[in-house]
C-alpha positions as CSV (number, residue, x, y, z in Angstrom):
1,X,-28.2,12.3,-5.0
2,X,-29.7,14.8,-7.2
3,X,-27.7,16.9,-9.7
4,X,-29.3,19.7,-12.1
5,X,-25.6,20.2,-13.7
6,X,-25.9,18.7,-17.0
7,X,-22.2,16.9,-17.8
8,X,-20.7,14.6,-20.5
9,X,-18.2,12.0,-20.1
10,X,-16.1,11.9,-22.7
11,X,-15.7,8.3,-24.0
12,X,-16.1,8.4,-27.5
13,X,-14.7,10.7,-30.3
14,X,-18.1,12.2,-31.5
15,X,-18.7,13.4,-27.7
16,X,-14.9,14.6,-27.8
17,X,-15.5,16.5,-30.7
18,X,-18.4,18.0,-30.0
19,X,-16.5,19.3,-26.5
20,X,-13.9,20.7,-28.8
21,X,-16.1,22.9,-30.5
22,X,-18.0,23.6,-27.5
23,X,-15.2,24.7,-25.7
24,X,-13.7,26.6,-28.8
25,X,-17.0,29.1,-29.0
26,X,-16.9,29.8,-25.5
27,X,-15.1,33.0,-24.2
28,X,-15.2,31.6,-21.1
29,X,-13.9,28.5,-19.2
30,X,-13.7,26.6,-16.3
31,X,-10.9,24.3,-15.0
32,X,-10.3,21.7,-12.7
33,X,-8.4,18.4,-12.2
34,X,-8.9,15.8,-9.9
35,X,-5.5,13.7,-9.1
36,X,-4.4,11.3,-6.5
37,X,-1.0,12.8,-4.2
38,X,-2.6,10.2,-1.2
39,X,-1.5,6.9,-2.3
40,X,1.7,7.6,-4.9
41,X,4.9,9.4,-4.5
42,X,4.1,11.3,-8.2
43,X,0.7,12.4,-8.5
44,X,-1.5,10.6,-11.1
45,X,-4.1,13.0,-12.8
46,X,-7.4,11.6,-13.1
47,X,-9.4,13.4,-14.4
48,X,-10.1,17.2,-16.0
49,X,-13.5,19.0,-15.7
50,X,-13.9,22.0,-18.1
51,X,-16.9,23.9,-17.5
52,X,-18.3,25.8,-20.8
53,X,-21.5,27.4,-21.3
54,X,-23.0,25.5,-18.6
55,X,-22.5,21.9,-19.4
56,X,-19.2,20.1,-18.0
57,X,-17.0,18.2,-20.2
58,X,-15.2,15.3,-18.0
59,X,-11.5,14.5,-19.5
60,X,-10.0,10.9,-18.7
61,X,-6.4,11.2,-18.7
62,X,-6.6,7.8,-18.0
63,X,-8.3,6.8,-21.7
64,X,-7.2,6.7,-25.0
65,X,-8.9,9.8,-26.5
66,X,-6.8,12.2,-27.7
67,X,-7.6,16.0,-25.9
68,X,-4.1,17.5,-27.1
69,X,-6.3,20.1,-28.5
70,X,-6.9,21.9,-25.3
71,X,-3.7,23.3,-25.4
72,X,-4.9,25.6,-28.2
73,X,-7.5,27.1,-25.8
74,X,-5.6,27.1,-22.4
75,X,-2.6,29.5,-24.1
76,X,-5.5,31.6,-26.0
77,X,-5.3,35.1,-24.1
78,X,-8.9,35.7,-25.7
79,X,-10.3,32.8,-23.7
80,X,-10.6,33.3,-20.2
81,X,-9.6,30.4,-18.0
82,X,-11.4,30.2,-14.3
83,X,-10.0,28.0,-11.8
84,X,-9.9,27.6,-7.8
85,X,-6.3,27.1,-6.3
86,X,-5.4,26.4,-10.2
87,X,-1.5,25.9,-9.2
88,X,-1.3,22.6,-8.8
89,X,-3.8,21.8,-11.6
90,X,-1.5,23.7,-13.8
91,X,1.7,22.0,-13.0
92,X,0.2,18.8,-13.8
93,X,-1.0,19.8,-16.8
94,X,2.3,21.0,-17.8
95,X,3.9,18.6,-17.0
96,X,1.6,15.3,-18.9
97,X,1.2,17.4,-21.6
98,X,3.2,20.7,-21.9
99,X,0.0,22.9,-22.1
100,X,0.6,26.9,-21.8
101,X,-1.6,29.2,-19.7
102,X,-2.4,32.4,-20.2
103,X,-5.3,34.7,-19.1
104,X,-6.6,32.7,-15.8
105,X,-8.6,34.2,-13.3
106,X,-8.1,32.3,-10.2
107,X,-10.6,32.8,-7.2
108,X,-8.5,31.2,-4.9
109,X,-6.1,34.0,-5.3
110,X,-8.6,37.1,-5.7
111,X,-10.1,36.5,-2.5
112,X,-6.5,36.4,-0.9
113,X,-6.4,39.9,-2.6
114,X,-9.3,41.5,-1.5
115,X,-8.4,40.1,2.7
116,X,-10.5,36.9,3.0
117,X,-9.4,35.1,5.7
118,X,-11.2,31.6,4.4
119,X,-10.7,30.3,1.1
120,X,-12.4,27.2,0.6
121,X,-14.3,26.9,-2.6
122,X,-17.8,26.5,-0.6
123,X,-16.9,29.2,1.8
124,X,-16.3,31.5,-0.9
125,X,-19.5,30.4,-2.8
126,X,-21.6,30.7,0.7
127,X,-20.3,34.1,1.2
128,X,-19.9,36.0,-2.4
129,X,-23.1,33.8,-3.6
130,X,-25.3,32.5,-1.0
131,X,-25.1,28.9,-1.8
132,X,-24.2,26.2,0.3
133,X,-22.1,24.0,-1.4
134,X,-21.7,20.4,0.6
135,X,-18.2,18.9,-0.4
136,X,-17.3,15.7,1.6
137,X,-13.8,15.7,2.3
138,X,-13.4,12.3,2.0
139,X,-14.2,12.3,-1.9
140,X,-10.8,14.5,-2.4
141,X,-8.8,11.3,-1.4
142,X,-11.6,9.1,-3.1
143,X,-9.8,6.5,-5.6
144,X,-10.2,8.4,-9.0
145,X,-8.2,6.3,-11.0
146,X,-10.5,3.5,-10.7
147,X,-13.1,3.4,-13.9
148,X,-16.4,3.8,-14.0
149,X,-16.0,6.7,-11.3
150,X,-18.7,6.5,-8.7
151,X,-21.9,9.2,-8.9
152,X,-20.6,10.7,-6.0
153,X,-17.4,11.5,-7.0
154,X,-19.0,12.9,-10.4
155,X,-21.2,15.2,-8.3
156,X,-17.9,16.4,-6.7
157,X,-16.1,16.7,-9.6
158,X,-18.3,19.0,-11.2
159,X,-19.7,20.9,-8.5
160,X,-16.2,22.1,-8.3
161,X,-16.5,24.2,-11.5
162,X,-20.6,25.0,-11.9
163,X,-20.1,27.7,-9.7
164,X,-17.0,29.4,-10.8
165,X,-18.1,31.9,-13.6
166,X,-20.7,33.6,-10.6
167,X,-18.3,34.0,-8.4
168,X,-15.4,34.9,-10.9
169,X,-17.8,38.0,-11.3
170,X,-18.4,38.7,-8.4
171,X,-14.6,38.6,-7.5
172,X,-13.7,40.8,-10.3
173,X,-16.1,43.1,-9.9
174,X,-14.7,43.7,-5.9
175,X,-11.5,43.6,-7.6
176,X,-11.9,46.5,-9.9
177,X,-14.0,48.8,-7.0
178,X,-10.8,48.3,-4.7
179,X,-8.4,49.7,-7.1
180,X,-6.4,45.8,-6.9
181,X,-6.6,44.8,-10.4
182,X,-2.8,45.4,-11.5
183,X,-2.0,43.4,-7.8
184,X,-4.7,41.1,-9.4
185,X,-3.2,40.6,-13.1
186,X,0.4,40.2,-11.5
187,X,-0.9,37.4,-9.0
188,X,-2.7,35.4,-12.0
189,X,0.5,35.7,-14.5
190,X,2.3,34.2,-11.7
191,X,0.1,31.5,-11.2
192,X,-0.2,30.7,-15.1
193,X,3.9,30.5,-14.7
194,X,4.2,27.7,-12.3
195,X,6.2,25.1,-13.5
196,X,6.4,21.7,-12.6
197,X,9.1,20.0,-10.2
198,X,9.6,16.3,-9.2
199,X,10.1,15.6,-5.3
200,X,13.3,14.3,-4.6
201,X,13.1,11.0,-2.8
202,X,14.1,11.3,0.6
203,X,15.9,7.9,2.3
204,X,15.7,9.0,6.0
205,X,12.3,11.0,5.2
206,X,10.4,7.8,7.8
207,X,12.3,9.4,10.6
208,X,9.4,12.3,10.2
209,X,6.9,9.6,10.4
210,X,4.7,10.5,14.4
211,X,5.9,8.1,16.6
212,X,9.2,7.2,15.1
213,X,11.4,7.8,17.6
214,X,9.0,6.1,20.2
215,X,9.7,2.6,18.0
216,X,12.5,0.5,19.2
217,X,15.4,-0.1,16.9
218,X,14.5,-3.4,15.5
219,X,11.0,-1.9,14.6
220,X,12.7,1.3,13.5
221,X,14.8,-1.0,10.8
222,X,11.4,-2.5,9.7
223,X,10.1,0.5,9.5
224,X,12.9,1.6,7.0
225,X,13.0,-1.4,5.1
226,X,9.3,-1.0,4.2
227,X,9.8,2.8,3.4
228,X,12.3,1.8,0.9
């Protein structure tokens, strides 16, 4: 698999500080997370890719580096924050390490705005940029809290925010001709305002499971003794 994207994994503190300062010159910034809502009732972040200047600095929530000091960029309204679908990412975020938001562009969003219809990432790449973007499905519910991460979930990861400054620009600039950019702004300060909220566990919630009610009872009473 080839990959022209340079990107650092950040395991030591020289490599983290030279991402802080990095990330601190840059006006700006690219955000994603990567987090596993497949296999556990609250979802584990696993990892955070922050695209600056062209190289990808890869976050493991899951180490023992200290990153607090993103905080101070993600609430910086002179830095701006690009991110796809960035709700969820934010909410997490928030809630592992009470980060602010402010200034966010999210392209997710914008092309909601401006009447697309399909919003994937690499649709919206394809269509506002002309490049295909090949994102296997099956690398979203990939294991990423197991260390060393595999090259292909690496590739995924940061394909996921090389693209986003182009097409950020090319979004905004559809955005401004249209007349939408107070629709715009609103939209974004909404989505930097998302707080996070734990799911409620729910006791009967198997009885939504397909098939339940074909089950007969004693399987049914299995069936509820292994959802508990």
């Amino acid at each position: 698999m080839e990959m022209n994207h340079q990107w650092v994994w950040l395991d030591t503190q020289t490599r983290m500080d030279g991402a802080k300062e990095d990330i601190g010159n840059a006006s700006i910034i690219c955000v994603d997370t990567e987090y596993d809502s497949f296999r556990y009732f609250r979802e584990v972040l696993c990892l955070i890719q922050i695209d600056a200047g062209g190289m990808t600095y890869l976050f493991d929530p899951l180490g023992k580096l200290d990153f607090s000091f993103l905080g101070t960029f993600f609430k910086d309204p002179a830095i701006l924050k690009i991110m796809h679908a960035g709700d969820n990412d934010i909410r997490l975020l928030k809630r592992d390490y009470s980060f602010e938001f402010k200034n966010i562009f999210d392209t997710h969003q914008a092309a909601s705005i401006l009447g697309c219809h399909h919003l994937a990432l690499s649709t919206l790449i394809s269509q506002y940029l002309g490049t295909e973007l090949k994102k296997d499905k099956k690398m979203q519910r990939s294991k990423w809290e197991t260390r060393p991460l595999t090259e292909e979930q690496i590739h995924y990861a940061v394909e996921d925010t090389v693209h986003l400054t182009a097409l950020y620009r090319r979004l905004e600039s559809e955005i401004q001709l249209s007349g939408l950019k107070r629709k715009a702004a609103r939209a974004f300060d909404k989505i930097a305002a998302v707080t996070w909220n734990e799911k409620l566990f729910n006791p009967q919630g198997c009885k939504g499971i397909k098939g339940y009610e074909s089950l007969s009872a004693q399987q049914k009473h299995n069936l509820l003794n292994l959802y508990w």
